[in-house]
C-alpha positions as CSV (number, residue, x, y, z in Angstrom):
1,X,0.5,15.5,-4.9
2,X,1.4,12.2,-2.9
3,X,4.5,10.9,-3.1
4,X,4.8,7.4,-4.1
5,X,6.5,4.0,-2.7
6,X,6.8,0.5,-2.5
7,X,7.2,-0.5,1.3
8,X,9.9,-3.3,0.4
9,X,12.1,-4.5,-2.5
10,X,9.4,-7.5,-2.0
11,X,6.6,-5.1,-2.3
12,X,7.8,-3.8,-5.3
13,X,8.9,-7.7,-6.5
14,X,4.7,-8.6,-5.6
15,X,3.6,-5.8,-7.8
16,X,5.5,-6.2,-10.4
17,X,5.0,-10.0,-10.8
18,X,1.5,-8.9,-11.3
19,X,0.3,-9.0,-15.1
20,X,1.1,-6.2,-17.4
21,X,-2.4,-4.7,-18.2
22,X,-3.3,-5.4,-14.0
23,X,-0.1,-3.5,-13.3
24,X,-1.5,-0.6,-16.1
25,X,-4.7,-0.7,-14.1
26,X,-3.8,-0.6,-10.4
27,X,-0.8,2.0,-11.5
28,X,-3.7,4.7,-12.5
29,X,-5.6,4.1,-9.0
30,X,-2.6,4.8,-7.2
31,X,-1.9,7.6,-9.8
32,X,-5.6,8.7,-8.8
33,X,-4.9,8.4,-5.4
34,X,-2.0,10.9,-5.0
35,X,-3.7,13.2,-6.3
36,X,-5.9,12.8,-3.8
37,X,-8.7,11.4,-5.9
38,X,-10.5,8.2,-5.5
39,X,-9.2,5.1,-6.7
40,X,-11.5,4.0,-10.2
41,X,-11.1,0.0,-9.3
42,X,-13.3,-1.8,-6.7
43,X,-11.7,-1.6,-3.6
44,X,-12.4,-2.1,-0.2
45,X,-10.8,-0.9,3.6
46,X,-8.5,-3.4,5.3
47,X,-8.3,-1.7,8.6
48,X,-9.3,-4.5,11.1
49,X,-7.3,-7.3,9.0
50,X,-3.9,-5.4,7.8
51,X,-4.0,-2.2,9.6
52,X,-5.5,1.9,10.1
53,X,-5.9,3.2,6.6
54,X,-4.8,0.0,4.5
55,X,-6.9,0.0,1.6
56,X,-7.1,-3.3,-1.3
57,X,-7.6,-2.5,-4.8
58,X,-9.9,-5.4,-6.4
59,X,-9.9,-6.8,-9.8
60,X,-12.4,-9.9,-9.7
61,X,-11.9,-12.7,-12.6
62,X,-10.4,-15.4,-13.1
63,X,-7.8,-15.5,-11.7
64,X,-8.5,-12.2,-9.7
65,X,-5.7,-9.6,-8.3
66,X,-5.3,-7.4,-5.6
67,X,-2.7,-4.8,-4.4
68,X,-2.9,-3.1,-0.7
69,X,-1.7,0.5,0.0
70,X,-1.9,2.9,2.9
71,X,-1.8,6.6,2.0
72,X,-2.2,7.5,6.1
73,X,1.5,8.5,6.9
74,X,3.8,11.5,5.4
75,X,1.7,12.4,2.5
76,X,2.8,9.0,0.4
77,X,1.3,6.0,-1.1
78,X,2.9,3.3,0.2
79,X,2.5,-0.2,-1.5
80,X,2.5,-3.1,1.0
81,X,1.3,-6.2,-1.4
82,X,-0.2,-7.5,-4.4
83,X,-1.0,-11.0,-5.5
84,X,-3.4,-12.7,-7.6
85,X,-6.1,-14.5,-5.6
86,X,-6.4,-18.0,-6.2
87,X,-9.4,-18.6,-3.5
88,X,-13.1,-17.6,-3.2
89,X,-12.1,-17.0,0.3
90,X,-9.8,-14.8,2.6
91,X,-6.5,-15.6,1.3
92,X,-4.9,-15.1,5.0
93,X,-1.5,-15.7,3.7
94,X,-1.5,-12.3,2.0
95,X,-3.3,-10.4,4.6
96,X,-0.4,-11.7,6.9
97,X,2.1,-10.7,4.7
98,X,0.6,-7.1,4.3
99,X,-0.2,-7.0,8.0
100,X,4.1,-7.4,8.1
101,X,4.5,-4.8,5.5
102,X,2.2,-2.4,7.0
103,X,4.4,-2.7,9.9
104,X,7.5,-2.4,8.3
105,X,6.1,0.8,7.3
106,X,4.7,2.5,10.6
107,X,8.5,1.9,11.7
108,X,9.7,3.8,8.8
109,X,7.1,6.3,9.7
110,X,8.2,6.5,13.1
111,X,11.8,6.8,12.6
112,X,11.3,9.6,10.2
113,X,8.6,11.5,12.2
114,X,11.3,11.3,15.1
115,X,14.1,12.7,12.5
116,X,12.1,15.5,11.4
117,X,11.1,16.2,14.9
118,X,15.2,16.2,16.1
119,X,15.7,18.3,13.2
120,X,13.2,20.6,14.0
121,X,14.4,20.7,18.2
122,X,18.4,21.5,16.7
123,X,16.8,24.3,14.5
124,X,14.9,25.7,17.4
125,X,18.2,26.3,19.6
């Protein structure tokens, strides 16, 4: 199973400013999704607008919500952003702001692919 985790204090601050029953909702996709199963709610690929792999749960209504996640790296989840949506359109606000996270989190990626690898080297000698 995937490991779980919220990118940023402010990632976690997002997602749990959402509504109770939408936070009950996304929390079994991404439940679904470390187990590597599909996620059940409407969601779409955000790889040209956030980044490789980032993927937007959708809940449509009035007013509609959305979280964004990336399970690419280290065998996690990571939550970069959630927010209700307030416009019919592109809310570029949020995609800027999960664009940010997203590379918040390649940089924690990074560092810990280059601690694991040092780890690895001292091990080896």
């Amino acid at each position: 199973m995937k490991k779980f985790e919220f990118v940023s204090e402010a990632a976690k601050r997002a997602y749990l400013g959402l509504p109770k029953e939408i936070q009950k909702q996304f929390g079994v996709d991404l439940n679904a999704v470390q187990q590597d199963k599909a996620p059940f709610s409407a969601h779409k690929t955000l790889t040209e607008t956030v980044g490789p792999g980032a993927i937007e749960l959708i809940e449509n209504g009035s007013p509609a919500y959305r979280a964004i996640y990336c399970c690419k790296y280290l065998d996690t989840v990571f939550v970069l952003h959630a927010f209700d949506k307030m416009t019919n359109g592109v809310d570029r606000k949020e995609l800027a702001t999960a664009k940010a996270r997203y590379k918040e989190m390649k940089q924690k990626v990074d560092a810990e692919r280059k601690r694991v690898t040092a780890s690895t080297a001292k091990k080896g000698k």
